[in-house]
N, C-alpha and C positions, 0 to 999 in steps of 0.2 A: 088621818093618823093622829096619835096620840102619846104621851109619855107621861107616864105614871108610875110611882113605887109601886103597886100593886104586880103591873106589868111585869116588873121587872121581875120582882118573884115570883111569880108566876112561870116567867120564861129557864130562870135560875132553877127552878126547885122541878118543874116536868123536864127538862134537862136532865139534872143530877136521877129523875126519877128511871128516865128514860134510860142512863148509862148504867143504873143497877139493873133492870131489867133484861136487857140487854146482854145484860155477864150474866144473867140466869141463862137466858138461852142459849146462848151460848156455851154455858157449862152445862146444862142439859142437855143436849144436843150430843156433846163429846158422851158425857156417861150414859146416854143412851144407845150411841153408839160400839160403845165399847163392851155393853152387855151388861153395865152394873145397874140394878136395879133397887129399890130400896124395901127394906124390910118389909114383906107381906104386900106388896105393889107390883101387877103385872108390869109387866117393862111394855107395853102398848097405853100403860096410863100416864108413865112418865111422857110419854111419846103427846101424849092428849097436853098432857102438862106445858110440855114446849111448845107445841103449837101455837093457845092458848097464851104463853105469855111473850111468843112472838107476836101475837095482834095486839095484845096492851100495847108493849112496846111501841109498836106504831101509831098506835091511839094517843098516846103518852109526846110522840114524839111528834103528831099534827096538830097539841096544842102549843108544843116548843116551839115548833117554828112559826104558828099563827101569832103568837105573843109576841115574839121576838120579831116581825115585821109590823105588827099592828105599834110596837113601840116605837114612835119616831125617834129616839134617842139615834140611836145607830145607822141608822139611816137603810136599813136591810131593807130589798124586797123582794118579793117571791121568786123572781129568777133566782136573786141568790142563794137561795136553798136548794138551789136543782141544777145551777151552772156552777160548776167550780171557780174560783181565784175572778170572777166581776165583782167583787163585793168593795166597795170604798172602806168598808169598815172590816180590819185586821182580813183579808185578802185571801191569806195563805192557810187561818185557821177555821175559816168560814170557806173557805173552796175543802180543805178536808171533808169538812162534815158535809158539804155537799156530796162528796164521795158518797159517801159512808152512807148518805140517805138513799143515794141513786143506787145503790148495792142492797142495802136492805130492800126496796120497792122491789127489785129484780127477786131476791127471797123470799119476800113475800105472794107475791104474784103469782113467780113458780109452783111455790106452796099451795098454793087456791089450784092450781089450775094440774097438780101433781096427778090425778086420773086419768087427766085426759093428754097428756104428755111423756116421752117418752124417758125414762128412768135411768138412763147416763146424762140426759138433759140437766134433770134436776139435779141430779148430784152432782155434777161441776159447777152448777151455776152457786147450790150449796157450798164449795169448796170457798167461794167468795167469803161467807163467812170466815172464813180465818185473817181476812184485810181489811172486812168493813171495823168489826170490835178495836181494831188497835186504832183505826180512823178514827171512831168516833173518840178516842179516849183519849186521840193527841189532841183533836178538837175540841175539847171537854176543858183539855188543860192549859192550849192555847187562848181560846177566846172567851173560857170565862173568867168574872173578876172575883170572883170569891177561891182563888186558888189559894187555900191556906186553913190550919186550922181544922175542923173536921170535914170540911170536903175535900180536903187533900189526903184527910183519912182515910174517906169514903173511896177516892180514885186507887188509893193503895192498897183496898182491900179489895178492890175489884180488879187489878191488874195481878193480884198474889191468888186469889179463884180463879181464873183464866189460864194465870201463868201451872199453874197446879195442875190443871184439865189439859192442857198442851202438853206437858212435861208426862203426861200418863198417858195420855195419846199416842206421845213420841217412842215410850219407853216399848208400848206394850205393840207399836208397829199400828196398830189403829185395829188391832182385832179383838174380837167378844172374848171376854173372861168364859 
């Protein structure tokens, strides 16, 4: 293992990349659900859309966590991205994000395996999505050191997209326009 500036943004910056995507899918997901589609786009492309930028997402976020254990700074290792609250380093905001990873893998998974599995399966396990988002985002704001300034921007604009797609979720009972 190794510690490096490089590292570190590296692990800082697919992180912040990983928690914008993330509120994409998440926000797609709800508007797709709900029937809104965009100007001149079948609502099965949005649908292609989310998928899609649920697997960045996760691509995004196996370079976070391989950066962030390969930096000896913190002392993380890979159990701690998959056990909750072992971690020596900040405990409680690296056991979230461990949540939040072992929720997303179960999303994902599902997803992959959505033909071949049974369709109240996937949709509750979907339902997850509504705990993993706010996990990652308290983990985002807990354990990273650059809170301040325009990644605190960047969290506030992602938490006001979210909070919007909830709030229209809520409003409208969660049925198609």
């Amino acid at each position: 293992m190794t510690h490096s500036v490089a590292l570190w943004y590296v692990a800082r910056a697919t992180g912040l990349v990983s928690l914008l995507l993330l509120t994409a899918s998440v926000t797609l997901g709800v508007v797709t659900r709900l029937g809104i589609s965009a100007q001149g786009w079948p609502r099965f492309s949005l649908a292609a859309v989310h998928r899609s930028i649920s697997l960045l997402t996760a691509t995004f976020l196996a370079v976070h966590i391989t950066s962030s254990v390969i930096d000896s700074y913190a002392g993380i290792g890979w159990l701690d991205a998959i056990v909750p609250f072992g971690s020596v380093y900040r405990p409680v905001w690296l056991g979230l994000g461990a949540i939040a990873l072992d929720l997303l893998t179960a999303l994902v998974a599902t997803s992959l395996l959505r033909p071949h599995i049974n369709v109240r399966l996937w949709r509750a396990v979907h339902w997850v999505s509504y705990l993993c988002w706010p996990l990652a985002m308290v983990h985002a704001l807990g354990t990273g050191t650059d809170n301040h300034g325009w990644a605190l921007l960047v969290a506030l604009g992602c938490l006001a997209v979210v909070g919007a797609a909830g709030v229209s979720r809520i409003l409208t009972g969660g049925r198609p326009a």
